[in-house]
C-alpha positions as CSV (number, residue, x, y, z in Angstrom):
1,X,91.1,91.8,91.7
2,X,94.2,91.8,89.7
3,X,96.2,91.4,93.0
4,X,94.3,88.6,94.4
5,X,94.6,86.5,91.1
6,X,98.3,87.3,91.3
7,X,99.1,86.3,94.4
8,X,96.6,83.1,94.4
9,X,98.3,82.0,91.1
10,X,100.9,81.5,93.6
11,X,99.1,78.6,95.9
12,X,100.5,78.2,99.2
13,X,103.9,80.7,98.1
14,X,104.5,83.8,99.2
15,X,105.8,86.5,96.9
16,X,107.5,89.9,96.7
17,X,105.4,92.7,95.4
18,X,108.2,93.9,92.9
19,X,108.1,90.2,91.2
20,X,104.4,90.5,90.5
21,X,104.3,93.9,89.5
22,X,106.7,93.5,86.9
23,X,104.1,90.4,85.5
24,X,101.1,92.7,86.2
25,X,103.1,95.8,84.6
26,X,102.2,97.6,87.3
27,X,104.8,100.2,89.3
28,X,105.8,98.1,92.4
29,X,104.4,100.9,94.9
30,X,100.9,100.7,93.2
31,X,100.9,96.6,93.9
32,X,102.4,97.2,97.4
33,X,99.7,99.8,98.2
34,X,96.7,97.1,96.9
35,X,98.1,94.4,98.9
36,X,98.5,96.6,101.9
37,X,94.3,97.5,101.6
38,X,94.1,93.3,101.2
39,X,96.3,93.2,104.4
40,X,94.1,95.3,106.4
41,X,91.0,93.5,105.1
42,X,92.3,90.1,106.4
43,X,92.8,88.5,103.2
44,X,96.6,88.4,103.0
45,X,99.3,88.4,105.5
46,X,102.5,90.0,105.1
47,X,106.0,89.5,106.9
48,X,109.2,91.1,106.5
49,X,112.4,90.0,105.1
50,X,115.5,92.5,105.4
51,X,114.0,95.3,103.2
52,X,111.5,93.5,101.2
53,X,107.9,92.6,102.5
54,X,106.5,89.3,101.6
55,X,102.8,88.7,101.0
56,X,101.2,85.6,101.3
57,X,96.8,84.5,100.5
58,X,94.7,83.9,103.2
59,X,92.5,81.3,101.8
60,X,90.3,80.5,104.5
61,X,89.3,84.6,104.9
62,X,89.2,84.3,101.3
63,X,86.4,81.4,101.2
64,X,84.5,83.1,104.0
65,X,84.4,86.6,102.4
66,X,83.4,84.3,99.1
67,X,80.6,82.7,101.4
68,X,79.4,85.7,102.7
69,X,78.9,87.6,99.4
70,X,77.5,84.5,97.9
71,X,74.5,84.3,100.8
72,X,73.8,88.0,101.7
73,X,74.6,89.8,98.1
74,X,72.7,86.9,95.6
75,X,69.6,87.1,98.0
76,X,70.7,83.6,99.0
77,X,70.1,82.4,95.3
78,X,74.3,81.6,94.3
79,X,72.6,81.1,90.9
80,X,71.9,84.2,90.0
81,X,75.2,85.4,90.4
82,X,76.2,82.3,88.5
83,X,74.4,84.4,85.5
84,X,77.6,87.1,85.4
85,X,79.8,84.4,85.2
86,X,80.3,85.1,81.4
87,X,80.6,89.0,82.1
88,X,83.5,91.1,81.8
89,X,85.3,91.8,85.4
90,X,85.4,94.8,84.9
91,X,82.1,97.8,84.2
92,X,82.4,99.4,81.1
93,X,82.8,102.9,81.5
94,X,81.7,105.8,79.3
95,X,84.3,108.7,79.3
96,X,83.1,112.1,79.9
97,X,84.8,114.6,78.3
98,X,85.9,117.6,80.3
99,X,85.6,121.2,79.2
């Protein structure tokens, strides 16, 4: 989700995975990999330039994938999902400890 907000951010501009990871603090190959899964999803397009590749939003797939989830995965009530709102992003998660 990181990604997406990253490269949104951006509006319209396109940007270089290496700019963005550096703002993330991720390693550049882990953003380029995550935008690559976002390319083949539709939801960003990607060109290249010499040996960089540049990644761009796709807005509109964006809005329809947001339309979709809204009427098939909140039983076609967008309210109740407006009750997470205030909810972390991310599941907390209880460490198991391995023996």
């Amino acid at each position: 989700m990181t990604c997406i907000v990253s490269l949104c951010g951006r509006g319209h501009k396109e940007c270089r995975p290496a700019a963005s990871a550096e703002a993330l603090k991720l390693a550049p190959n882990t953003l380029t990999f995550h935008f690559d899964r976002l390319r083949q999803a539709g939801l960003v397009t990607v060109r290249r330039e010499g040996r960089s590749m540049i990644y761009a939003a796709r807005y509109e797939a964006m809005n329809d994938l947001l339309s979709y989830l809204t009427e098939n995965c909140c039983a076609g009530a967008p309210a109740s999902c407006a009750s997470a709102e205030g909810a972390s992003s991310r599941p907390s998660r209880k460490k198991e400890r391995v023996q």
